[in-house]
GUDO-779888 format. One record per residue (C-alpha): residue number from 0; residue in one letter; z, y, x. Coordinates in steps of 0.02 Angstrom, whole numbers. Layout:
N
+-----+-----+--------+--------+--------+
|   n | res |     pz |     py |     px |
+-----+-----+--------+--------+--------+
| NUM |   a |      Z |      Y |      X |
...
+-----+-----+--------+--------+--------+
end
This chain:
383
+-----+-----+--------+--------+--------+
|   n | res |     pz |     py |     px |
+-----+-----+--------+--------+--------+
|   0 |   x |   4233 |   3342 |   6327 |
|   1 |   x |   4048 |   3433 |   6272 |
|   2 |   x |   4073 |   3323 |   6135 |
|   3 |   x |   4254 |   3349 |   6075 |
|   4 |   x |   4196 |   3537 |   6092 |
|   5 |   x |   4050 |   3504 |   5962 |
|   6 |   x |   4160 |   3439 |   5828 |
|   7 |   x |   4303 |   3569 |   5858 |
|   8 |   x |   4157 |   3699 |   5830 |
|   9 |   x |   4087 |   3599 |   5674 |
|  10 |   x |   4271 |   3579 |   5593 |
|  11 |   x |   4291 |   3757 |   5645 |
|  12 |   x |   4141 |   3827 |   5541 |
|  13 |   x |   4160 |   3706 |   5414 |
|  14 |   x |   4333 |   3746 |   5368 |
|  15 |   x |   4287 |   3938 |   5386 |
|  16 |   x |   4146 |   3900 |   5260 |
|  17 |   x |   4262 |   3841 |   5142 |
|  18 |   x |   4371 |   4004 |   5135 |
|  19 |   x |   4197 |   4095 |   5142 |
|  20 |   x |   4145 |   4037 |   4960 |
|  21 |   x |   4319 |   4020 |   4913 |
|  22 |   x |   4395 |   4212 |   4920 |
|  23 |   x |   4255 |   4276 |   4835 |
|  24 |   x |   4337 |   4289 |   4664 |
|  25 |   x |   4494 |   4384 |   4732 |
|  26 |   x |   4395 |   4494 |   4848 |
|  27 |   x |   4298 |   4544 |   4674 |
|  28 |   x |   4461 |   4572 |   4578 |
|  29 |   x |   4510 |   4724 |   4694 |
|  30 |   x |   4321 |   4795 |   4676 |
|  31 |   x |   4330 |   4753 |   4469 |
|  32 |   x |   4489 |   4772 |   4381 |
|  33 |   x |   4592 |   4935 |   4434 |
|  34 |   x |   4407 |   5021 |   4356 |
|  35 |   x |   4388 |   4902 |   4205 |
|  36 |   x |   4555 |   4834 |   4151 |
|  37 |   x |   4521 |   4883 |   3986 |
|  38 |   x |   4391 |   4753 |   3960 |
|  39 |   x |   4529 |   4614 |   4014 |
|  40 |   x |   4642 |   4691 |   3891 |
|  41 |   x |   4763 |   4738 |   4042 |
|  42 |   x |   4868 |   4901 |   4072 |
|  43 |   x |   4869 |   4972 |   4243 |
|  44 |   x |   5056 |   4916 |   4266 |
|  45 |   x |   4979 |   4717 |   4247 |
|  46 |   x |   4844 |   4773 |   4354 |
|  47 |   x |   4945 |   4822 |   4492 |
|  48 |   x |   5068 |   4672 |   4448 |
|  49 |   x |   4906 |   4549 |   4462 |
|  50 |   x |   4855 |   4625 |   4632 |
|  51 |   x |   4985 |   4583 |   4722 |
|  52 |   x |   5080 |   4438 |   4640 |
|  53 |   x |   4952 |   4311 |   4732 |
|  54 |   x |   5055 |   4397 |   4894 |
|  55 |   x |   5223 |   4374 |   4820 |
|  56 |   x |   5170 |   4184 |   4791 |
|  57 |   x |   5131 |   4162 |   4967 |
|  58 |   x |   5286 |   4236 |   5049 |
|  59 |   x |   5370 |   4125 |   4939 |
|  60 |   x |   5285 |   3957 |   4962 |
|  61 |   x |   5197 |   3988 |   5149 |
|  62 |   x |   5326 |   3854 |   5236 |
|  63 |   x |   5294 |   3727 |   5092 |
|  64 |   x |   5120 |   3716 |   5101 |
|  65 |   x |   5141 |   3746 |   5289 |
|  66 |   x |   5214 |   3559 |   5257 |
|  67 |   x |   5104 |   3484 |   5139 |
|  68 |   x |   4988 |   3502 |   5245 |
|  69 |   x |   5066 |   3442 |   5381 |
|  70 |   x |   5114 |   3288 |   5277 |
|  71 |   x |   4928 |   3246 |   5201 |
|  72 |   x |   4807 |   3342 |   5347 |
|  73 |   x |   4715 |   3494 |   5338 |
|  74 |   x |   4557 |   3395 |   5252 |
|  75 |   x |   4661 |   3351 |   5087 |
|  76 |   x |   4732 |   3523 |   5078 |
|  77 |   x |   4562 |   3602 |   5079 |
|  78 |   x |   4502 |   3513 |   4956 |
|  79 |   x |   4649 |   3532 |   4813 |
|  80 |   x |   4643 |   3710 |   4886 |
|  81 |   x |   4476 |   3725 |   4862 |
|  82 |   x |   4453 |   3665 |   4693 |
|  83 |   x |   4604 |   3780 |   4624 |
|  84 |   x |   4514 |   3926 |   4707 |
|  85 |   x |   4376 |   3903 |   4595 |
|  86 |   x |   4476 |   3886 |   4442 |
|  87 |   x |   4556 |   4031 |   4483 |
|  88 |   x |   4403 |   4127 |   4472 |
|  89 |   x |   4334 |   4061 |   4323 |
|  90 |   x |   4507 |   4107 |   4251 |
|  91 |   x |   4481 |   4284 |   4278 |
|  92 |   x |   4328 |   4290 |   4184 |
|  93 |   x |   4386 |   4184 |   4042 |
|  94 |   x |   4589 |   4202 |   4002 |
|  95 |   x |   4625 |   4324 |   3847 |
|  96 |   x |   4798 |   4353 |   3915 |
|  97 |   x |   4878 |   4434 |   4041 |
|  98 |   x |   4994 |   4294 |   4070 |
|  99 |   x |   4865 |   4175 |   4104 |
| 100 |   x |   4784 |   4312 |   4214 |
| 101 |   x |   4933 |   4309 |   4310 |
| 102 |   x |   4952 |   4115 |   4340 |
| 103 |   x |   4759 |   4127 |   4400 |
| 104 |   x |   4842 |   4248 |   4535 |
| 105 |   x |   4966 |   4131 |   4586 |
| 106 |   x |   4857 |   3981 |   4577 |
| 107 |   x |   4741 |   4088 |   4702 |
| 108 |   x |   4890 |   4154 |   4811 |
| 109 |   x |   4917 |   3977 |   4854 |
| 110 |   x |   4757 |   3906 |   4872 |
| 111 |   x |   4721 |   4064 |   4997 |
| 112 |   x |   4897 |   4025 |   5096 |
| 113 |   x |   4818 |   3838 |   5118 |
| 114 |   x |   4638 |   3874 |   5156 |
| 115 |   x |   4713 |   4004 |   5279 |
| 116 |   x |   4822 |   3896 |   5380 |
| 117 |   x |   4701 |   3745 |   5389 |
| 118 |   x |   4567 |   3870 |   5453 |
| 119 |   x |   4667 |   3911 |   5572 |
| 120 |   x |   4731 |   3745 |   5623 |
| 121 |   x |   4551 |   3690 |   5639 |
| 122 |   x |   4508 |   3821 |   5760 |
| 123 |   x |   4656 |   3821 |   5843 |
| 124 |   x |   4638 |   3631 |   5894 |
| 125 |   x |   4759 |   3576 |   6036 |
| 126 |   x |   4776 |   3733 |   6105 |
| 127 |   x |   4717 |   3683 |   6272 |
| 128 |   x |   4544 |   3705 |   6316 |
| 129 |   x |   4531 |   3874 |   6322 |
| 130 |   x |   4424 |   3917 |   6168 |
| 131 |   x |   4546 |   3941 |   6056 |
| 132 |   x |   4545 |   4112 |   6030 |
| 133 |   x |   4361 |   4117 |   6023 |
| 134 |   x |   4340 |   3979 |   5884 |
| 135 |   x |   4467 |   4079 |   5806 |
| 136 |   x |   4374 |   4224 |   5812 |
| 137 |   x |   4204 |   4173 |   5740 |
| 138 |   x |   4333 |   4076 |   5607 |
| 139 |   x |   4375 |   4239 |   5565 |
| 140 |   x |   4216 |   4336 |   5543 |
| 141 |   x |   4143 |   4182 |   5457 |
| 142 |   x |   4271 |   4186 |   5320 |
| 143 |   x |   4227 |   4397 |   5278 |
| 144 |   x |   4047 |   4360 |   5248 |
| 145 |   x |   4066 |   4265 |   5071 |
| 146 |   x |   4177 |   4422 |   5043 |
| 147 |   x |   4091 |   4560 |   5088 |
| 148 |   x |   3958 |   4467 |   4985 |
| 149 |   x |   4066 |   4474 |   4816 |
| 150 |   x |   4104 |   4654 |   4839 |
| 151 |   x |   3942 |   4705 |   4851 |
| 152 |   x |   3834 |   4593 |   4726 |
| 153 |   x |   3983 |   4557 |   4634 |
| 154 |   x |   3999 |   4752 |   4567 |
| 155 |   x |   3810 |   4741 |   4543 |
| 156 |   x |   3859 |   4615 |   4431 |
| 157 |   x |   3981 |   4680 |   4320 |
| 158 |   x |   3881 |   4833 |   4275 |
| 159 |   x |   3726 |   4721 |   4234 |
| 160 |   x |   3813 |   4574 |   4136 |
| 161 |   x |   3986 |   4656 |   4118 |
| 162 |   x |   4144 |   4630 |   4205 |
| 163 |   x |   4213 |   4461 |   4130 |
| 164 |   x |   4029 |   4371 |   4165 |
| 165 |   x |   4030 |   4427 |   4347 |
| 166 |   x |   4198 |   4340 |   4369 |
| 167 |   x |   4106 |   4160 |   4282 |
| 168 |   x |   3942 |   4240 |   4412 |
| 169 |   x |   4058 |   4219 |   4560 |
| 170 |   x |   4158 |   4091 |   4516 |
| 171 |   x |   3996 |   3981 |   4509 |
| 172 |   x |   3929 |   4041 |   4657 |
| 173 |   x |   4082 |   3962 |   4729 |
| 174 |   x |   4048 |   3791 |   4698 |
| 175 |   x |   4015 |   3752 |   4892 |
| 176 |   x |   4183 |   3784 |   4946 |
| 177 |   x |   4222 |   3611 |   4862 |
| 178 |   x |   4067 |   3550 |   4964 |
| 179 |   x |   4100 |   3601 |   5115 |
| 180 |   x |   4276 |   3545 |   5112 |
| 181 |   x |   4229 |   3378 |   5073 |
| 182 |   x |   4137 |   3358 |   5238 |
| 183 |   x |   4279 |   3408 |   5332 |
| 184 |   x |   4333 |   3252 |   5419 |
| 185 |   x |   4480 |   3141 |   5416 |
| 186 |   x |   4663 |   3160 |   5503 |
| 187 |   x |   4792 |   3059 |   5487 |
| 188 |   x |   4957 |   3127 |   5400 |
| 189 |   x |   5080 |   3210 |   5509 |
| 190 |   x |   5264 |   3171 |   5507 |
| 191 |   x |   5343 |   3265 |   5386 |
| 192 |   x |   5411 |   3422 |   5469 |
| 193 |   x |   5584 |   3485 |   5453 |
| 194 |   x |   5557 |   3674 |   5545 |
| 195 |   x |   5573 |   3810 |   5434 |
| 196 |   x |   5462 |   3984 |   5402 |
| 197 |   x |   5633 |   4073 |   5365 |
| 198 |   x |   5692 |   4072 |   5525 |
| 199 |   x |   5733 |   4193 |   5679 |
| 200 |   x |   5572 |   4283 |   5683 |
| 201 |   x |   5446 |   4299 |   5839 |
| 202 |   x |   5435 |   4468 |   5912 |
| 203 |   x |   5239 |   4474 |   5849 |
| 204 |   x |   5312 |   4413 |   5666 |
| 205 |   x |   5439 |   4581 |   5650 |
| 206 |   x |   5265 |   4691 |   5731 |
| 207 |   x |   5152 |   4593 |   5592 |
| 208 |   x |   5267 |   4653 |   5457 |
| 209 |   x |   5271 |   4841 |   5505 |
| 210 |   x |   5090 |   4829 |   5534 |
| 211 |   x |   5058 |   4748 |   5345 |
| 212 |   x |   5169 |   4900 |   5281 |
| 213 |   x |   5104 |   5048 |   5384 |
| 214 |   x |   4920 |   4980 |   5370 |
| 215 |   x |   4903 |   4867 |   5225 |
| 216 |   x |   5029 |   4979 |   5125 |
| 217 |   x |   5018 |   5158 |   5170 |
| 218 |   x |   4835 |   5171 |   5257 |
| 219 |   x |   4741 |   5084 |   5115 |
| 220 |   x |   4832 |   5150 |   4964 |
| 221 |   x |   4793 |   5315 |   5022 |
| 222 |   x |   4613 |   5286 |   5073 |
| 223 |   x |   4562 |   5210 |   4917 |
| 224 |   x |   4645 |   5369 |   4819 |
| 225 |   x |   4515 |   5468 |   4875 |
| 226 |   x |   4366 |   5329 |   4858 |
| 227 |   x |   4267 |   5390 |   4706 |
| 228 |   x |   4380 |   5525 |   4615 |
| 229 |   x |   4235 |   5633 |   4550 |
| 230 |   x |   4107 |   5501 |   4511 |
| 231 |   x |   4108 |   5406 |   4362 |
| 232 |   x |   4164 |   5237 |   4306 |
| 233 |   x |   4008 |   5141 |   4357 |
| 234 |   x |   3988 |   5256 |   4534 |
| 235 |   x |   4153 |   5236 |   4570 |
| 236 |   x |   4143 |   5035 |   4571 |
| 237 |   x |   3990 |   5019 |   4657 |
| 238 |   x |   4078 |   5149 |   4796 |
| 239 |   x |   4208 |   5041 |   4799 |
| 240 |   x |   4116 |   4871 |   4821 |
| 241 |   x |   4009 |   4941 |   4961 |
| 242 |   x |   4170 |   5017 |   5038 |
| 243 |   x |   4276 |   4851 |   5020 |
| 244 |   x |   4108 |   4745 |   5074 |
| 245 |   x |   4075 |   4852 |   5224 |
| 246 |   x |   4273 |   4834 |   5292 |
| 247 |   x |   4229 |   4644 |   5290 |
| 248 |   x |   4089 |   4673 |   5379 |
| 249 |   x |   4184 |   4756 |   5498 |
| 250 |   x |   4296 |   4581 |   5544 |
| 251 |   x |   4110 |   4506 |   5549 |
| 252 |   x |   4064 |   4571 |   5696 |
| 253 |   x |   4235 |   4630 |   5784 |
| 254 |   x |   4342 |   4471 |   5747 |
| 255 |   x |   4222 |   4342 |   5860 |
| 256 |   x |   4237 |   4482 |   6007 |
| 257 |   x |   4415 |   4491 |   5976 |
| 258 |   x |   4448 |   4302 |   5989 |
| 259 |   x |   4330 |   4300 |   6148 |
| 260 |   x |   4419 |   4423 |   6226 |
| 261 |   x |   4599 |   4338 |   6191 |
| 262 |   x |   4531 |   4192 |   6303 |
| 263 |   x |   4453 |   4306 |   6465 |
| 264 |   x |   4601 |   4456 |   6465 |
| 265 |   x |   4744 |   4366 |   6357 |
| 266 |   x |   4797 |   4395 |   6173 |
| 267 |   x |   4949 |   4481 |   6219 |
| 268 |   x |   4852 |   4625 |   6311 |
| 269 |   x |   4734 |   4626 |   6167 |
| 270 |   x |   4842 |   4639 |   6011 |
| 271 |   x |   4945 |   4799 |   6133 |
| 272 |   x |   4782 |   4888 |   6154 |
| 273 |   x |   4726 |   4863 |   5971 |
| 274 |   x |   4884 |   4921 |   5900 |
| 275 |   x |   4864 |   5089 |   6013 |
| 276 |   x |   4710 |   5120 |   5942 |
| 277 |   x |   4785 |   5124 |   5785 |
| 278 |   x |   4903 |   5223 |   5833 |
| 279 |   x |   4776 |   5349 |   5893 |
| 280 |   x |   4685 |   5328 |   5732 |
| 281 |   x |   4827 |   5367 |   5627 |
| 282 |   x |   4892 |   5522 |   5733 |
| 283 |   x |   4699 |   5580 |   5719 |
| 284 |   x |   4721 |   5573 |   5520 |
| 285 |   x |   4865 |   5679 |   5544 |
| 286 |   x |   4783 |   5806 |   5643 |
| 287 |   x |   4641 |   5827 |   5528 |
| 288 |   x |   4516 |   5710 |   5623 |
| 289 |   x |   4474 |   5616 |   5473 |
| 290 |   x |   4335 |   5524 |   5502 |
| 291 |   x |   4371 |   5478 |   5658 |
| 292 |   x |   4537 |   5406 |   5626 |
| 293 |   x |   4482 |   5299 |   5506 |
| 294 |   x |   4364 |   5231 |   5588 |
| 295 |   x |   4476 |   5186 |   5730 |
| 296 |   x |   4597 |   5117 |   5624 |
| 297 |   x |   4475 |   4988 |   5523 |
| 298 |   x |   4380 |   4938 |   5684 |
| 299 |   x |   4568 |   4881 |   5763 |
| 300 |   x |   4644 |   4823 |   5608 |
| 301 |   x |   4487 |   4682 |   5604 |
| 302 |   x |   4556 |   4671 |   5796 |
| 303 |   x |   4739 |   4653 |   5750 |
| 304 |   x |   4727 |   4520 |   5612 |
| 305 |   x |   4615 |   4420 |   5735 |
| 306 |   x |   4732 |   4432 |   5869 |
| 307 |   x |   4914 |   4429 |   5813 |
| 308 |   x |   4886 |   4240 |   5729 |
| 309 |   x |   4851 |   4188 |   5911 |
| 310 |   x |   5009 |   4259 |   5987 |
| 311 |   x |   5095 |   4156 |   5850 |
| 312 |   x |   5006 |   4014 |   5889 |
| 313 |   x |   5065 |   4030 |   6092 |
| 314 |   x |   5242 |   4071 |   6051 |
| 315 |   x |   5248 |   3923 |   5947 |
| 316 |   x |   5406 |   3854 |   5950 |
| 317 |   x |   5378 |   3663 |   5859 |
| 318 |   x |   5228 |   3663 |   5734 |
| 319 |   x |   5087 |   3781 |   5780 |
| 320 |   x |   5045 |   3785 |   5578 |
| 321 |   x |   5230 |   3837 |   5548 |
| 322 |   x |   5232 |   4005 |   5676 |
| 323 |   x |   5057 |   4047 |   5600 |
| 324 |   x |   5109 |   4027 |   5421 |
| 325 |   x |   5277 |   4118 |   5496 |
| 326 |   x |   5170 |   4258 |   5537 |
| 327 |   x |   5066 |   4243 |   5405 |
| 328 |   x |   5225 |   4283 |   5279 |
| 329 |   x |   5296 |   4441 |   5377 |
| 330 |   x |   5129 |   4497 |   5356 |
| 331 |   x |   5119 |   4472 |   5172 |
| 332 |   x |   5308 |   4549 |   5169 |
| 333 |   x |   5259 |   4703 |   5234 |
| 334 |   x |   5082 |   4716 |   5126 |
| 335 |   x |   5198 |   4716 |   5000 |
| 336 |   x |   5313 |   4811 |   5019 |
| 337 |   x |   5203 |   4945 |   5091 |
| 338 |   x |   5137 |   5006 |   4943 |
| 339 |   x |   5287 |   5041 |   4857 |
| 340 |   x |   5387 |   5162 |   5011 |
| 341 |   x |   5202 |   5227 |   5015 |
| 342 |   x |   5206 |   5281 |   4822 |
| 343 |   x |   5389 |   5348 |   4892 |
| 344 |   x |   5359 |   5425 |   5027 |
| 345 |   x |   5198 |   5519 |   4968 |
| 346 |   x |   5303 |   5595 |   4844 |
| 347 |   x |   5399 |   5699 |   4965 |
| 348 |   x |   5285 |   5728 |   5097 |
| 349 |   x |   5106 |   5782 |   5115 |
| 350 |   x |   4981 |   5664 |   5171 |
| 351 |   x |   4957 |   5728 |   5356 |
| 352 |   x |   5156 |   5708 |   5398 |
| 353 |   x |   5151 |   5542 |   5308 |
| 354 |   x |   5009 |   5498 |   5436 |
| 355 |   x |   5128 |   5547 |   5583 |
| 356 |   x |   5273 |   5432 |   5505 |
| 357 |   x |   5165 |   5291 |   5505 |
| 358 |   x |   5095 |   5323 |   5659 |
| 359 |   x |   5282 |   5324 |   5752 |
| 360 |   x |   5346 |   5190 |   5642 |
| 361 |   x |   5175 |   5076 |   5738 |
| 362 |   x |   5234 |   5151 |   5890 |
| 363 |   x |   5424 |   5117 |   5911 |
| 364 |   x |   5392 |   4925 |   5859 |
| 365 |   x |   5219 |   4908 |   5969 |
| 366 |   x |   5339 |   4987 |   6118 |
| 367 |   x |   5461 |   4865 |   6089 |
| 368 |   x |   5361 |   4721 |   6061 |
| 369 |   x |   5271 |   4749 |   6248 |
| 370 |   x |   5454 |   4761 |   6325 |
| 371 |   x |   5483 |   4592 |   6240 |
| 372 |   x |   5324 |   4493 |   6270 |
| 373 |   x |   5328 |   4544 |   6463 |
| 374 |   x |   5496 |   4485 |   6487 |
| 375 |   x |   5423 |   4333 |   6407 |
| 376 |   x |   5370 |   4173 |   6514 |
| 377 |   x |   5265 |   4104 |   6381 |
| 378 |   x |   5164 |   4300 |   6411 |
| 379 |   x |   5157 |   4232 |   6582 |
| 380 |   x |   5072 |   4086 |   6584 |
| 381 |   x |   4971 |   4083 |   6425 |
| 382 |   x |   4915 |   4271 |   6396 |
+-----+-----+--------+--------+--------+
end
């Protein structure tokens, strides 16, 4: 058993490592282009068409690769995912046109939607010894240090060798993703699977997607408005790479507490509590409390996308991989879509009522979502 417990932590890490090195380039692209898309030839409408089209990729394809990798194991699917990752980011550097920019996106939406599930499948494991939620903790805060690592040297980069050349920077610097992946060990292929992603979804998938929209929408849109808007061009990117490198190294240190706290007090209790706090973090925006709100929301939100995978993973109902790429997509969905009933919405109202929308909009599903998951027997005996 001590030893079975070894290699699930080695696999664990290794496979973590992997999405480490490999996210790098698109955790640079949100620091980068929206400040120089000038250099890339791009207007802001294919900026904001680049930054999120790797999303709208995923929601599209989760259940296929879901699959695939299902069909040829976790290893193989790190590996092809791996190696497109890192043409992906040598794409951004190099492609004159937008179009090609744009397949780059898609080609890393992918990769990311496979890297992500077999990270999570490795930590996962069976399910059964009780250390799931920790492994898939420590996954988590692995896989945010290569990326709080981009932000930050990655900016430094583009003001000292220019924007395209920190993209070629990073996308060599990425070369042990392919590594690490390759020491991954073997599976056998699965039998092909026949559930679906676009099915009935899970009480924690409908939460995931108002979450994505209220917090991945309409809480970081509106943050990042305000990140840098009398400093200049160069100021305003290194701001922006410290700020985007220090929320990663936020899920650092808060996503292996989270996933050790899932196994001692239950995931279910943990994901309610989180979501409360953001809650409280939103309403305090709305009241004026600024700073602390904020803070209380990015702490939880590292708490939140620890947590909710693992709910997924206990209300499985076939395929563990399928719920969490399930959960994965209503995620995406609502990161999506976020953005735009934020640019809405923030045209009619003023930013503190918009912060008390959000805030009951998190409420009424979190409410909900408790009445559902403790009528639920799988609550019971697993959370």
């Amino acid at each position: 058993m001590a030893g079975q417990g070894a290699s699930a932590w080695r696999t664990t890490l290794l496979s973590a490592g992997v999405l480490a090195f490999a996210g790098m380039g698109d955790a640079l692209i949100y620091v980068v282009l929206p400040i120089e898309a000038a250099a890339f030839g791009l207007s802001l409408t294919w900026v904001g068409i680049l930054l999120s089209a790797n999303r709208f990729a995923r929601v599209l394809l989760y259940g296929e690769i879901a699959r695939l990798g299902i069909r040829i194991g976790p290893r193989n699917l790190s590996i092809a995912a791996a190696i497109a990752s890192i043409v992906s980011t040598l794409m951004y550097g190099l492609a004159e046109s937008p179009w090609l920019q744009l397949a780059a996106r898609v080609i890393w939406g992918l990769s990311f939607a496979a890297l992500n599930l077999t990270t999570l499948s490795y930590a996962w494991g069976d399910g059964r010894d009780g250390r799931s939620g920790t492994r898939m903790g420590a996954s988590r805060g692995l896989r945010q240090t290569g990326l709080a690592f981009a932000c930050a040297a990655g900016a430094w980069a583009a003001i000292a060798i220019g924007p395209r050349e920190a993209f070629v920077f990073i996308g060599l610097l990425s070369l042990p993703a392919l590594a690490l992946a390759l020491m991954l060990p073997r599976a056998e292929p699965g039998k092909r699977s026949e559930e679906r992603v676009w099915t009935r979804p899970a009480p924690v998938d409908i939460y995931i997607f108002v979450f994505g929209a209220v917090i991945d929408g309409g809480f970081i849109m509106t943050m990042a408005a305000v990140l840098g808007e009398d400093a200049s061009p160069r100021g305003a990117m290194i701001a922006a790479g410290l700020s985007w490198a220090l929320r990663y190294l936020v899920v650092v240190a808060v996503a292996p507490v989270s996933g050790l706290l899932c196994d001692r007090f239950g995931a279910h209790r943990l994901l309610l509590l989180a979501s409360a706090t953001v809650i409280a973090g939103l309403l305090s925006v709305a009241l004026g409390a600024a700073y602390a709100g904020v803070i209380a929301i990015v702490v939880t939100r590292a708490m939140v996308d620890t947590t909710a995978p693992i709910v997924a993973a206990h209300h499985a109902r076939g395929e563990v991989l399928i719920a969490v790429s399930r959960n994965a997509t209503w995620r995406d969905m609502g990161a999506a879509v976020g953005p735009l009933g934020a640019g809405l919405s923030l045209g009619l109202l003023p930013l503190s009522p918009y912060y008390g929308v959000m805030a009951a909009m998190l409420a009424t599903v979190t409410v909900w979502m408790a009445w559902i998951l403790r009528r639920s027997p799988i609550d019971r005996s697993r959370g």
